[in-house]
BABA-65164 format. One record per residue: residue in three letters; x, y, z of N, C-alpha, C in turn. Coordinates in pm, whole numbers, padded with zeros to 5 digits, always signed. Atoms other than C-alpha are relative to their C-alpha. Layout:
BABA-65164
ALAXYZXYZXYZ
...
***
This chain:
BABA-65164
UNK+00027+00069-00125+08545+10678+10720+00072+00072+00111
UNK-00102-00065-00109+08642+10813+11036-00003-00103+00165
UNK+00014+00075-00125+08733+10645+11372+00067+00033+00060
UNK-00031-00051-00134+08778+10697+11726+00116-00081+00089
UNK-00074+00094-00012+09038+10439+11762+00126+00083+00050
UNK-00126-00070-00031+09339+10693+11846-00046+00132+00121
UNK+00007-00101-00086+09398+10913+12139+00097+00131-00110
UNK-00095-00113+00035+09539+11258+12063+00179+00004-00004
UNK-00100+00012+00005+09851+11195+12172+00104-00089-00041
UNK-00105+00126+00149+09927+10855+11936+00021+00063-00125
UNK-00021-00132+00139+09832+11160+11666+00122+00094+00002
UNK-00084-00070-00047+10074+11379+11806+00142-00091-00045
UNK-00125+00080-00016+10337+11111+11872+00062-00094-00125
UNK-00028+00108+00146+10292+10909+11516+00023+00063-00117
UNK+00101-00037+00116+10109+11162+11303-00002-00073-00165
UNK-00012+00055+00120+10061+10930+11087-00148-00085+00024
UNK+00160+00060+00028+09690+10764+10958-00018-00175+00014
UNK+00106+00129+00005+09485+10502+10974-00088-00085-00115
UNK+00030+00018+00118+09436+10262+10664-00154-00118+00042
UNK+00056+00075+00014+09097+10126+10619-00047-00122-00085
UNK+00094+00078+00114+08964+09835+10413-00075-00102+00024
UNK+00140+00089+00010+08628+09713+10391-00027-00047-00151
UNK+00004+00090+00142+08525+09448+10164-00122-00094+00012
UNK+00130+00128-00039+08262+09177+10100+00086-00139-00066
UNK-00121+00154+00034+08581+08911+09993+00041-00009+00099
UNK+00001+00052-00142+08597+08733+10342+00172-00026-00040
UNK-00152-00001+00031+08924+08578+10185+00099+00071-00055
UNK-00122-00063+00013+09102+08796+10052+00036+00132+00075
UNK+00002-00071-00068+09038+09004+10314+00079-00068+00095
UNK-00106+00072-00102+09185+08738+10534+00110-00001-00031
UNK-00123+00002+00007+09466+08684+10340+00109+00148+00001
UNK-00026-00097-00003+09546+09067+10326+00077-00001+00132
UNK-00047-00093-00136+09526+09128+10729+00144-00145-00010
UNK-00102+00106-00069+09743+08777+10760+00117+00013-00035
UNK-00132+00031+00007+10027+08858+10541+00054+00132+00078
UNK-00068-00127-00085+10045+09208+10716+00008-00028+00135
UNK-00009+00022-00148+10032+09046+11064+00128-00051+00019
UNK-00190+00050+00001+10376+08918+10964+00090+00032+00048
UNK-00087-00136-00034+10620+09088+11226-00076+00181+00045
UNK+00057-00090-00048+10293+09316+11316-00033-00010+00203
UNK+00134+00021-00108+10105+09394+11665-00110+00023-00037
UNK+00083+00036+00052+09807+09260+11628-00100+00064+00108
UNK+00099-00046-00141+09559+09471+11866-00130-00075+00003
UNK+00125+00053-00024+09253+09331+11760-00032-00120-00144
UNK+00002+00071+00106+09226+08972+11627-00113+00015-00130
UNK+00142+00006+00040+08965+08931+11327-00144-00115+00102
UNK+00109+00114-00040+08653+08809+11492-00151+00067-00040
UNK+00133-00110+00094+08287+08884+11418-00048+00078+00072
UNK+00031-00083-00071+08158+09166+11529-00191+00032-00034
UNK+00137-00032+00062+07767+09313+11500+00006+00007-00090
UNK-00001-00038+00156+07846+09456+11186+00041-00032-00112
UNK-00100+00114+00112+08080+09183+11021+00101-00031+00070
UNK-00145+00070-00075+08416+09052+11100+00086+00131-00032
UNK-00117-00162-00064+08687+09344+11226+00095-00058+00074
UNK-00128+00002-00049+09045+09325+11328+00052+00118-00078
UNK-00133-00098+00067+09325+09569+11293+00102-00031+00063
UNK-00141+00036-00039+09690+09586+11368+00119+00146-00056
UNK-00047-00021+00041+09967+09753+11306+00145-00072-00059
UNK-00120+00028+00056+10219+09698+11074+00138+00016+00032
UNK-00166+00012-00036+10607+09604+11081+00070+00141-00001
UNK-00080-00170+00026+10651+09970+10956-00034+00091+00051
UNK+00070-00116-00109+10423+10136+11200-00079+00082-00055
UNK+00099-00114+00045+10155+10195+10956-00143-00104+00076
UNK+00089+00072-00084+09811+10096+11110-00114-00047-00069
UNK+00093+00097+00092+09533+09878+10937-00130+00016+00102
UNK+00183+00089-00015+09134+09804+10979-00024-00045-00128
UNK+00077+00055+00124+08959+09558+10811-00105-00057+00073
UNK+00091+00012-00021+08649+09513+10781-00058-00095-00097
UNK+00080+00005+00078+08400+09287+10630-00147-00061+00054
UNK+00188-00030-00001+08006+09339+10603-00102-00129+00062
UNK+00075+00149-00034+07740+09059+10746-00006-00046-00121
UNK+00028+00125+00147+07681+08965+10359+00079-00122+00001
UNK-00073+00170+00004+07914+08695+10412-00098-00115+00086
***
């Protein structure tokens, strides 16, 4: 997967990646982003999007999350 979510210079300044996970388990997809929102910034709540429900965040440790899941729900 690749995404446009980072300027050059958060690459530069972090170099560090971008963890995705897509799923078609609504809940345990919820409970995933929620226990990592624990002490995270949360840039983008889950809400639904065209393509399914999407939020990301980063983590307490400054690693950075997407999740995704599919309209099948």
């Amino acid at each position: 997967m690749a995404s446009d979510m980072s300027t050059p210079e958060q690459l530069i300044r972090s170099g560090a990646i971008t963890l995705s996970v897509s799923s078609d388990d609504l809940a345990a997809t919820r409970a995933a982003f929620d226990k990592l929102a624990v002490g995270a910034n949360v840039t983008n709540q889950r809400k639904e999007e065209f393509f399914g429900i999407y939020g990301d965040l980063t983590d307490k440790y400054g690693v950075s999350w997407m999740f995704a899941v599919g309209n099948a729900q």
